[in-house]
VMD Tcl script that draws the C-alpha trace (Angstrom):
set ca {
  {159.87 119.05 -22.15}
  {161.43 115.68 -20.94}
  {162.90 113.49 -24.11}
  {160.05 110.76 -23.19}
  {157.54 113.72 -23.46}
  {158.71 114.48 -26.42}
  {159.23 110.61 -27.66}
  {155.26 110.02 -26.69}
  {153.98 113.41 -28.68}
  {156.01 112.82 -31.55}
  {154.46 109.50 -31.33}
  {150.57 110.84 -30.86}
  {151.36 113.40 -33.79}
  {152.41 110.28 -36.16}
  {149.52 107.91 -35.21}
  {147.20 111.20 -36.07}
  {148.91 111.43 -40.11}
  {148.58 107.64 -40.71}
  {144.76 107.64 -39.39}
  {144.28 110.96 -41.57}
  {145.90 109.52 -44.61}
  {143.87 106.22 -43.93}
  {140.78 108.46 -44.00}
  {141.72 110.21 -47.55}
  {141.84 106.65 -48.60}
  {138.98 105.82 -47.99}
  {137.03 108.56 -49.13}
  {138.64 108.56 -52.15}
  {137.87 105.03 -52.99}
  {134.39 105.68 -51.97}
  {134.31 108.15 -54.50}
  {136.01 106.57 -57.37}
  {133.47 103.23 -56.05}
  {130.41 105.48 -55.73}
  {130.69 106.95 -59.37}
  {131.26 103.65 -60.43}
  {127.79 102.32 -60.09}
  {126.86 105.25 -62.46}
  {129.37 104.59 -65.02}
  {128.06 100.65 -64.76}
  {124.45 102.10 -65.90}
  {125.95 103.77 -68.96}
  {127.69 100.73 -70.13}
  {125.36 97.83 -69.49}
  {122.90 99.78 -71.71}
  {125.87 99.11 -74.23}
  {127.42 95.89 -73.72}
  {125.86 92.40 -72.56}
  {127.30 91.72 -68.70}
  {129.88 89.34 -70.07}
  {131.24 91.32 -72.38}
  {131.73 94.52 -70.26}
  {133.01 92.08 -67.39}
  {135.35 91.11 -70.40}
  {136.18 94.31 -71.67}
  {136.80 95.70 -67.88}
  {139.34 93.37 -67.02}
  {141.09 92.96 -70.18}
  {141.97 96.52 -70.13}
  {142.51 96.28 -66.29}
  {144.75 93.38 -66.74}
  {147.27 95.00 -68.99}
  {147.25 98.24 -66.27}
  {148.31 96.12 -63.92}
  {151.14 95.38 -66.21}
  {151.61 98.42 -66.96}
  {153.14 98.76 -63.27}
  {154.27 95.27 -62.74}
  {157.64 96.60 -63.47}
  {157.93 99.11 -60.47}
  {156.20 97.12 -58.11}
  {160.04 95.56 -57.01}
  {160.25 92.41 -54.95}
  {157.60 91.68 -52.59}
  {158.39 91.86 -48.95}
  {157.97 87.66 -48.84}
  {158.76 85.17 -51.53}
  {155.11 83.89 -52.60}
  {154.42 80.40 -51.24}
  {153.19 77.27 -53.09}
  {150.49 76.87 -49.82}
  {148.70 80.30 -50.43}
  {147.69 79.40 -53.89}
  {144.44 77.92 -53.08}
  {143.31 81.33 -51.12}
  {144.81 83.35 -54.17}
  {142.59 81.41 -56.75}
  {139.18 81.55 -54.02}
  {140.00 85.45 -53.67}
  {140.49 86.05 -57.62}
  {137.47 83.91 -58.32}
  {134.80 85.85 -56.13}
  {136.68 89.02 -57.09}
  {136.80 88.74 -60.74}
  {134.51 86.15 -62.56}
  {131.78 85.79 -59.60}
  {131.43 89.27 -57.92}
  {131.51 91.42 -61.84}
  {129.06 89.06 -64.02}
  {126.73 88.76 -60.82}
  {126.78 92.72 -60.43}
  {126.35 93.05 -64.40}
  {123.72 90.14 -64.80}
  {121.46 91.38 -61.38}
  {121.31 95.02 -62.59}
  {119.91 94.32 -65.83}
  {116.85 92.33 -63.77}
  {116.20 93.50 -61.04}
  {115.13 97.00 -59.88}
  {117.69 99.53 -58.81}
  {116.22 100.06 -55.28}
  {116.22 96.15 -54.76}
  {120.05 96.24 -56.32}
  {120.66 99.08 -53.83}
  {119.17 96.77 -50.72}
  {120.81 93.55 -51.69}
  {124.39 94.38 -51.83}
  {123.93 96.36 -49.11}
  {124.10 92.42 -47.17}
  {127.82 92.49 -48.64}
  {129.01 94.25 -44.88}
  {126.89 91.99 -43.26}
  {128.33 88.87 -44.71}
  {132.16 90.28 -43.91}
  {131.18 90.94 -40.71}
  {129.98 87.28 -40.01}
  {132.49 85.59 -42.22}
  {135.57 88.21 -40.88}
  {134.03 86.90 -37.19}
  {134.62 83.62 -38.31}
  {137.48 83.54 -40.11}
  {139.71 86.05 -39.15}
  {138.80 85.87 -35.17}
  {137.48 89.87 -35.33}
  {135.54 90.82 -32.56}
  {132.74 92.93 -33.34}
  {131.76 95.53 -30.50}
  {128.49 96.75 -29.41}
  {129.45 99.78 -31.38}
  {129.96 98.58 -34.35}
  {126.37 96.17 -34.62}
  {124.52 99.33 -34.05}
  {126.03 101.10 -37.03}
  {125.58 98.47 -38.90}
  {122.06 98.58 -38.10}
  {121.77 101.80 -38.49}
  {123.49 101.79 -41.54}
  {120.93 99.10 -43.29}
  {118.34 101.63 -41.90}
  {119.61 104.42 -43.93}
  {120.28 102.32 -47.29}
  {115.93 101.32 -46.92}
  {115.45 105.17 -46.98}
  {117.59 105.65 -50.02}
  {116.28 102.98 -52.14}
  {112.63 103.51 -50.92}
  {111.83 105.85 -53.77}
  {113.33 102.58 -56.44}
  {110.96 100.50 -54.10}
  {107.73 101.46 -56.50}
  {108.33 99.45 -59.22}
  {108.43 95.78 -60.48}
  {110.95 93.84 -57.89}
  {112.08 92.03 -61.19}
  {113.47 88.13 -61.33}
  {114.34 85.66 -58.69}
  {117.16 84.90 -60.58}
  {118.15 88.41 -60.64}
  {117.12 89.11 -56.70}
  {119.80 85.73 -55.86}
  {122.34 87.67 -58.72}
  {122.76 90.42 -56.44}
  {122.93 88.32 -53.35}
  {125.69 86.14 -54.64}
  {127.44 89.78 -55.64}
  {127.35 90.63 -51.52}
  {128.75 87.43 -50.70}
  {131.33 87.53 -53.39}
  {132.10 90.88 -51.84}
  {132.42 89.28 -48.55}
  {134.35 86.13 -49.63}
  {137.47 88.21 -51.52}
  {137.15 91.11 -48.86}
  {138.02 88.77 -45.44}
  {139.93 85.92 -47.20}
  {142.34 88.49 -48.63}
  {143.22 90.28 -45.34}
  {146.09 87.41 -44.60}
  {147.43 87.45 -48.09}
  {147.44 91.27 -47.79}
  {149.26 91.12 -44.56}
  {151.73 88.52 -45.92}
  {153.09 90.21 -49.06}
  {151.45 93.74 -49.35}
  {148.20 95.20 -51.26}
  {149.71 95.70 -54.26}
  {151.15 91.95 -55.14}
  {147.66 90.58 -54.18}
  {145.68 93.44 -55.96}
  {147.57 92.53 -59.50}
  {147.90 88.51 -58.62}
  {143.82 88.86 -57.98}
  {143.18 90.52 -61.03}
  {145.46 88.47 -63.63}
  {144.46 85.20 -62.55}
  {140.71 86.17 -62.66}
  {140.77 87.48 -65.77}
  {142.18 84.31 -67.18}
  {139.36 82.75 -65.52}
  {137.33 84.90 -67.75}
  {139.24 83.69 -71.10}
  {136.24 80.25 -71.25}
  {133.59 83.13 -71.97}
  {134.88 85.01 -74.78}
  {133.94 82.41 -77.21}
  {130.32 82.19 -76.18}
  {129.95 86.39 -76.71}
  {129.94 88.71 -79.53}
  {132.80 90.65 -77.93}
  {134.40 92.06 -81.13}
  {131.45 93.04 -82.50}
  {129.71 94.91 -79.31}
  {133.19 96.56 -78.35}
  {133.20 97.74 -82.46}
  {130.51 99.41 -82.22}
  {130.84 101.04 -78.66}
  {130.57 104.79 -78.97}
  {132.50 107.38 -77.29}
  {130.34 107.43 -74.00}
  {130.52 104.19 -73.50}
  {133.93 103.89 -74.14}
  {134.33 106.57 -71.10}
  {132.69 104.42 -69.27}
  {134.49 101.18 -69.43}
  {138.18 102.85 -69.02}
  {136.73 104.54 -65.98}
  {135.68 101.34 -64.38}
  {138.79 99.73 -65.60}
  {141.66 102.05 -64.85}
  {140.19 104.09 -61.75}
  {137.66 101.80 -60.19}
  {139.39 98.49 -60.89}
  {143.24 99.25 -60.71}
  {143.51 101.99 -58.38}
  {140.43 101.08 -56.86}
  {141.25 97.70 -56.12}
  {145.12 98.70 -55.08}
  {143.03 101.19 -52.41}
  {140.79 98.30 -51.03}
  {143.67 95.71 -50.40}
  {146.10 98.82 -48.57}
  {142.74 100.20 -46.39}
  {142.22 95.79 -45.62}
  {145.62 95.73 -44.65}
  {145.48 98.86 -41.85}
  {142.94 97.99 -40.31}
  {139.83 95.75 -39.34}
  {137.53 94.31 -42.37}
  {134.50 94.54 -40.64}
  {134.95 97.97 -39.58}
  {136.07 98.91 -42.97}
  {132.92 97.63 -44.63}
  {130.55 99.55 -42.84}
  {132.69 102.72 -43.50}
  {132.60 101.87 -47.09}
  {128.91 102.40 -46.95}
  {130.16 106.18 -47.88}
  {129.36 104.52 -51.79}
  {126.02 104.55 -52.06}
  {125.82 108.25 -51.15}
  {128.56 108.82 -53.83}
  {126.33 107.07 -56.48}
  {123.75 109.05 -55.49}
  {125.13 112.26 -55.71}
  {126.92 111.22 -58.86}
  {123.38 110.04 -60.68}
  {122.10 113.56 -59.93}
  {124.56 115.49 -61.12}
  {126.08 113.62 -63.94}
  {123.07 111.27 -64.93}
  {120.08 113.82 -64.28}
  {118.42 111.62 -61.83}
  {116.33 112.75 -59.29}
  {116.76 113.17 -55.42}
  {114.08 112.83 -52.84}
  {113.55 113.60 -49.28}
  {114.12 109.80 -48.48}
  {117.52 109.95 -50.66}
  {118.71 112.61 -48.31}
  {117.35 111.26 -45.21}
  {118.60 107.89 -45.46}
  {122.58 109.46 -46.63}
  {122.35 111.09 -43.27}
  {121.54 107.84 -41.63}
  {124.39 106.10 -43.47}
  {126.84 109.26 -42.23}
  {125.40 108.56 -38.81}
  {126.38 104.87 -39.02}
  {129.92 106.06 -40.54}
  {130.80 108.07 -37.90}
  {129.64 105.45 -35.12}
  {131.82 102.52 -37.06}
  {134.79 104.93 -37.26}
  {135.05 106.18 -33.58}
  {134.48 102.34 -32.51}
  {136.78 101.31 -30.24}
  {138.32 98.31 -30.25}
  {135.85 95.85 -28.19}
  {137.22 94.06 -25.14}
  {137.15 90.33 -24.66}
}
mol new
graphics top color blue
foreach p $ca { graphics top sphere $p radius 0.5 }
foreach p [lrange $ca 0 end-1] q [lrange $ca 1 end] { graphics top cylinder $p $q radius 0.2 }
display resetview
């Protein structure tokens, strides 16, 4: 074997372990994302949405520094001129995208929920089309298509019920486009210093934003009386879904394309589901399963995409 041969498979083999390890990331955030949604139910029967938004991201915020100290120095010096994008990102990710979330799911139906930030890949699409000059292939629009498809199926049998506020229905539309906003207008930061930096930055600076609310709730006295459930609860969407999880999203944003990654992200919802069957009790119906097949359909499509041509 010539030593260009050689050069060109060691090269194929090493492209193959970062796409594989890139994969592992991303189902493991799905999962950690997907069980999420579950641990959400527990605690908003348990805390008002401000006050588990509050309790989340206090206990998030001293994680993050918690490993502040290893993080080291960033690969760039931050600059004064990224500011305004780091306060936009930590605003939709923090303050806008959690009390929405908490706030819609206690008014609207969990089949609408389900449908409604389903848009959230839609609007990074569009906005990462925009912004961030992506092309999006032929490819790609079907599974996302396809992939709305298969979320209809799954919420279909939450479809029965009382649709629930207009106030709650444009909640959970201003969660998807919260999703969108910190999602695209993060993939430059990302770039610029690294996942990490922007994943803590995010998070401390929204949850100062936060700081205006506390007097308005009865934080002390909710979190007092929190029992051991819900306490599981909150450090699961705290620690795993909001420090790792968030540490995940920014590294997967910064390998690869946004809008691609959103549609693959639609792994979640199949995640909850599983996760409300087996640790909630919920049931499963024929739709449930029909429309996770769909959204594995649309996964597989958005992940063998190639790269579209000008």
């Amino acid at each position: 074997m010539s030593f260009r041969a050689l050069a060109e498979r060691t090269k194929a083999l090493s492209n193959i372990a970062t796409s594989a390890r890139a994969y592992a990331l991303l189902i493991i955030l799905s999962v950690i994302w997907g069980l999420a949604f579950d641990a959400i139910s527990v605690a908003d029967k348990l805390l008002s949405p401000i006050n588990l938004t509050l309790l989340r991201w206090f206990i998030a915020a001293a994680g993050y520094l918690v490993i502040l100290p290893f993080l080291g120095k960033t690969k760039v010096k931050f600059e004064t001129k990224d500011i305004p994008r780091l306060l936009v990102i930590s605003f939709a990710n923090v303050p806008l995208y959690h009390l929405s979330l908490n706030y819609g799911e206690t008014s609207v139906s969990a089949g609408i929920a389900g449908l409604l930030v389903a848009l959230g890949p839609i609007f990074i699409v569009l906005l990462s089309r925009v912004t961030l000059k992506e092309k999006i292939g032929t490819n790609l629009a079907v599974a996302l298509i396809i992939a709305m498809f298969g979320t209809v199926l799954i919420s279909i049998p939450d479809l029965t019920g009382k649709i629930g506020s207009l106030v709650g229905v444009f909640e959970v539309i201003l969660t998807a486009v919260a999703y969108a906003i910190f999602a695209v207008l993060s993939k430059p930061l990302v770039t610029k210093y690294g996942a990490l930096p922007i994943a803590i930055r995010a998070g401390a600076l929204g949850t100062i934003m936060l700081l205006p609310l506390l007097p308005t709730s009865n934080f002390v006295t909710q979190v007092s009386k929190l029992p051991l459930i819900g306490w599981a609860a909150v450090l699961y969407l705290s620690i795993l879904s909001t420090v790792l999880g968030y540490s995940m999203f920014y590294t997967l944003i910064n390998r690869g394309t946004v809008s691609r990654l959103s549609i693959q992200l639609y792994l979640i919802p199949i995640i909850s589901v599983v996760g409300g069957v087996l640790l909630l009790g919920q049931g499963i119906s024929l739709y449930t399963v029909a429309g996770g097949a769909i959204l594995l359909v649309a996964i597989a499509l958005a992940t063998r995409a190639s790269s579209p041509k000008k």
